[in-house]
PANU-49595 format. One record per residue (C-alpha): x, y, z; residue in three letters; chain. Coordinates in steps of 0.02 Angstrom, whole numbers. Example, Ala and Ser with C-alpha at 12.3 -4.5 7.8 and 13.67 -1.06 7.14 Angstrom:
REC      c1      c2      c3  resn  chain
REC     615    -225     390   ALA      A
REC     684     -53     357   SER      A
//
This chain:
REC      c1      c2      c3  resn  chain
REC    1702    -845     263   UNK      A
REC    1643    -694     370   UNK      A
REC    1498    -729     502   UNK      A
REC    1319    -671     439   UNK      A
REC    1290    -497     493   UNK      A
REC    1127    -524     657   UNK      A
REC     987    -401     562   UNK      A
REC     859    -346     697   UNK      A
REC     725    -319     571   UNK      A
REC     533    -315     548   UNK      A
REC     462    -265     382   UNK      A
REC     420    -100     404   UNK      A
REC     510      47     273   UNK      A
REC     662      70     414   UNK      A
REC     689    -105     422   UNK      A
REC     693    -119     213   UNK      A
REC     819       2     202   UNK      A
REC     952    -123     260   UNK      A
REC     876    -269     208   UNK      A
REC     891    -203      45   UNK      A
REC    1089    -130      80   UNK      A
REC    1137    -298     128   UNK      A
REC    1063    -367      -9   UNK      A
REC    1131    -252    -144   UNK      A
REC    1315    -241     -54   UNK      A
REC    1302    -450     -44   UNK      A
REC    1321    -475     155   UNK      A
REC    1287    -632     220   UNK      A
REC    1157    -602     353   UNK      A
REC    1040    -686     476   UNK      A
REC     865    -595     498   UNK      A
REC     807    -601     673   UNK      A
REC     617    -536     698   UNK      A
REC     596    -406     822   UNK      A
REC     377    -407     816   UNK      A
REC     348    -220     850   UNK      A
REC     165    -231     858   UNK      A
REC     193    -375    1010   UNK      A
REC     306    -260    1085   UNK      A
REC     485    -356    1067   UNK      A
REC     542    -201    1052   UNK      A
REC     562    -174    1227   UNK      A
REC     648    -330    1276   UNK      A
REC     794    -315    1379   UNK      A
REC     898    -422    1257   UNK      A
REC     853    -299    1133   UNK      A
REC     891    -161    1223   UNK      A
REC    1054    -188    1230   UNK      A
REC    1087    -150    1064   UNK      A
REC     963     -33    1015   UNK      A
REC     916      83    1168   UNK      A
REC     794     177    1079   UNK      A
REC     680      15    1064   UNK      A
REC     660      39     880   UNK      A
REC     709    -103     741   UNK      A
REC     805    -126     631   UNK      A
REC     963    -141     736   UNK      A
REC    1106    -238     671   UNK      A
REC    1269    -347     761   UNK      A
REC    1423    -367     654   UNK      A
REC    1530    -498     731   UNK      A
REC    1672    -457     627   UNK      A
REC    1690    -285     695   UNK      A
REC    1808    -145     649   UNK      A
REC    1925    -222     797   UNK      A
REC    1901    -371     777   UNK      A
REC    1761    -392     883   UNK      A
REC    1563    -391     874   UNK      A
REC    1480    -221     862   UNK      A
REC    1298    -187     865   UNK      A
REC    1247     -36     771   UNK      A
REC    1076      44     795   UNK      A
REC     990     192     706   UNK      A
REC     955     162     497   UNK      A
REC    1061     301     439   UNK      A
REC    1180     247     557   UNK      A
REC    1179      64     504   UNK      A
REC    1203     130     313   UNK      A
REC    1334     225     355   UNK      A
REC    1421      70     442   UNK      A
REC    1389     -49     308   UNK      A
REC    1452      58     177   UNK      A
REC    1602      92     255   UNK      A
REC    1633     -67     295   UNK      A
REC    1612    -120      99   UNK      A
REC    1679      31      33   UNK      A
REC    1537      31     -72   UNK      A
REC    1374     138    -103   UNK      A
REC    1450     295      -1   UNK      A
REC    1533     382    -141   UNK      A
REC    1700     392    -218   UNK      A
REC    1783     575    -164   UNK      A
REC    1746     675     -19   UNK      A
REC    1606     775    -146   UNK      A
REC    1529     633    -204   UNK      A
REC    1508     574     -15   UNK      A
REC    1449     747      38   UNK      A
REC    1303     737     -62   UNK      A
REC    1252     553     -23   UNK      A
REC    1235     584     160   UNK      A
REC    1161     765     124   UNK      A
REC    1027     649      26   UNK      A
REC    1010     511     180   UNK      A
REC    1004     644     307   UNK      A
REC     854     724     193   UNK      A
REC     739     546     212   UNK      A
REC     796     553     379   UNK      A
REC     771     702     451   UNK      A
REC     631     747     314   UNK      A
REC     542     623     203   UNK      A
REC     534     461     353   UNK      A
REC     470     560     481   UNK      A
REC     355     654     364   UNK      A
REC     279     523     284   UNK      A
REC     271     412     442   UNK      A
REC     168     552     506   UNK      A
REC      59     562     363   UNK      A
REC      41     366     388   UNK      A
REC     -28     392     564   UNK      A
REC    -149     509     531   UNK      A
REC    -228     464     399   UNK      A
REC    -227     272     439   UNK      A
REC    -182     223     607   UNK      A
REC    -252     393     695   UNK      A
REC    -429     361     612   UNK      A
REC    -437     182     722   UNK      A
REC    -407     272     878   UNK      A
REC    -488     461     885   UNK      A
REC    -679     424     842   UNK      A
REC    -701     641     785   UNK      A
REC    -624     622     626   UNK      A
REC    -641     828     626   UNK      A
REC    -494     830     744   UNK      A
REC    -398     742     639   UNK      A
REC    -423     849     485   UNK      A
REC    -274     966     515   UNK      A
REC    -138     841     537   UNK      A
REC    -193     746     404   UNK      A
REC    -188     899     276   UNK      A
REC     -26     962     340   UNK      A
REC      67     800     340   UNK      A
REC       5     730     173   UNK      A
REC      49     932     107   UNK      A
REC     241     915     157   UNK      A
REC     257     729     104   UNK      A
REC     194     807     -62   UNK      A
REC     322     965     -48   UNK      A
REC     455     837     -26   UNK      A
REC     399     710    -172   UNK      A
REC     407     867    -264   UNK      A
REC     609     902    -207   UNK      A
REC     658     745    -263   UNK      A
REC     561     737    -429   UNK      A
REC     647     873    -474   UNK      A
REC     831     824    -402   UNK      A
REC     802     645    -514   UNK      A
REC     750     744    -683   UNK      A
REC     946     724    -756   UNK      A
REC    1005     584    -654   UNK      A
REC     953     405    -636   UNK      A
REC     989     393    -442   UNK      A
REC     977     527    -303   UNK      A
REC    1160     553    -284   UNK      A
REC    1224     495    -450   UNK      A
REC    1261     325    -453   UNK      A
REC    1154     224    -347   UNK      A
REC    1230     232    -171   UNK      A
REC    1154     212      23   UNK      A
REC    1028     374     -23   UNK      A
REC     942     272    -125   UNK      A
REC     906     119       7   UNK      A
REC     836     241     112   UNK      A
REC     747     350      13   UNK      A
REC     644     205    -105   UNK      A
REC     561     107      55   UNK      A
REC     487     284     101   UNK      A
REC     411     276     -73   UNK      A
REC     341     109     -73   UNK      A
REC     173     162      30   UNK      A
REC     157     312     -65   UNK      A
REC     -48     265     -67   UNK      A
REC     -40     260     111   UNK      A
REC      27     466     116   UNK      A
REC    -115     520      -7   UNK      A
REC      -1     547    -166   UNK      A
REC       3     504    -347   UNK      A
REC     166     451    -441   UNK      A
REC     105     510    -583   UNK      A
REC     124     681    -533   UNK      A
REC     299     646    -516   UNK      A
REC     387     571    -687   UNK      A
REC     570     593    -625   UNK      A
REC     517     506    -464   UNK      A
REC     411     380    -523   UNK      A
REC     547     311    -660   UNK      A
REC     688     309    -539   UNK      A
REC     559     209    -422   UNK      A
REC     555      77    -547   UNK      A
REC     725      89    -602   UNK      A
REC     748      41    -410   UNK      A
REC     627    -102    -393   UNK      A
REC     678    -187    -557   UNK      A
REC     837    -206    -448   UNK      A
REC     882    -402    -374   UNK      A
REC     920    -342    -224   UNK      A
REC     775    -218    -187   UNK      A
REC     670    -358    -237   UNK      A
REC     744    -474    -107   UNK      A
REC     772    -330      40   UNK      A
REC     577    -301      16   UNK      A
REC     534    -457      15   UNK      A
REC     620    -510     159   UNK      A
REC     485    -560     294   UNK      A
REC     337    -517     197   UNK      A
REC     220    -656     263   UNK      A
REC     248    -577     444   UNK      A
REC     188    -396     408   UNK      A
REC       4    -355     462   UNK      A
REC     -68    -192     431   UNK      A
REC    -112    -119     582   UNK      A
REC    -260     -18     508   UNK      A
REC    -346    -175     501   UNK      A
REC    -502    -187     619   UNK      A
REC    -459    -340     696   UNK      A
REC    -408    -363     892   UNK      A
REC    -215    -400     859   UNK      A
REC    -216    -242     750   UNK      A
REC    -285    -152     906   UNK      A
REC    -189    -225    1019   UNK      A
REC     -21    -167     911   UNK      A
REC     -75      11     907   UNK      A
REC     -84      -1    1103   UNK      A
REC      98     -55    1076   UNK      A
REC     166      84     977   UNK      A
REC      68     233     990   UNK      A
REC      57     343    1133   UNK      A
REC     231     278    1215   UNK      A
REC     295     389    1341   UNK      A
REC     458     385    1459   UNK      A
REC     374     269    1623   UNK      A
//
């Protein structure tokens, strides 16, 4: 029996995208919390495998050669595990085309979007006391999380998944979704994307990849002094 994949994880919308792949692709893993708002992050340990100090991050010990791999970067980590299943990734060279067009689309597009969105008008509101300077951002992100909503309603009106049959896309796209409150829109204004979003959910394994460390996530809009302290921790990192 293969050794449990190490999943770097804390249960944030990055961190359910492969909690939810290893899930639906039935890997045996081992979740290992990496507490983001306490800064673990930044641990040397941690480091080693994910240099950019962002979860999740994963270590295969049955790698390609034979020999542990760590793999860092969601889309990258998708990639990786569908390749290694030869599952979720598409079945001809078309069909794969258009599954990582659709990953690199939440991850250049919709993830850092609507994780702006989240900061400004939740976390940003905790910090800057002139909510008048915060006006702009939060119009202009919450306006192109709503462009892109719009995109993919209309790419899921004659299809049941993003790329056709459900595939890595999917996993990456859906945890975006989840805190669609949180970036100011309404599902209802989006049929296509608000049936596939249940289609998705209904799912075993998106039930158990979102659940997965539930009792350790703490909102970090909260006014409370750990919440405060956590913001300290991720916002406003620079190189030193």
């Amino acid at each position: 029996m293969a050794a449990p994949i190490e999943l770097h994880y804390w249960p944030t919308p990055n961190g359910w995208k492969i909690s939810i792949a290893l899930e639906e692709m039935h890997l045996p893993y081992e979740m290992k919390p990496v507490n983001i708002g306490k800064g673990e992050q930044f641990a040397p340990d941690f480091l080693k495998i994910s240099p950019n100090n962002r979860m999740p991050a994963i270590i295969d010990p049955d790698g390609p050669d034979g020999q542990p791999i760590s793999v860092f970067e969601s889309g990258a980590i998708l990639q990786y595990l569908a390749r290694r299943t030869g599952r979720f990734s598409g079945e001809s060279a078309r069909e794969q085309a258009e599954v990582e067009s659709w990953l690199m689309w939440q991850m250049g597009g919709l993830g850092p979007m609507a994780g702006q969105a989240h900061h400004f008008r939740q976390y940003a509101v905790k910090i800057e006391p002139d909510e008048s300077k915060l006006a702009y951002g939060q119009k202009r992100y919450t306006d192109e999380v709503n462009r892109l909503y719009g995109v993919l309603d209309k790419r899921l009106a004659n299809r049941d998944f993003v790329a056709g049959p459900l595939s890595i896309a999917d996993f990456a796209i859906w945890p975006w979704v989840v805190p669609w409150k949180m970036q100011g829109q309404e599902l209802d204004d989006f049929p296509h994307l608000r049936g596939w979003f249940e289609r998705c959910r209904a799912r075993d394994g998106f039930q158990k990849g979102f659940a997965l460390g539930e009792e350790l996530r703490k909102p970090l809009n909260a006014d409370t002094s750990e919440a405060d302290e956590a913001r300290k921790v991720l916002f406003g990192q620079r190189a030193s």
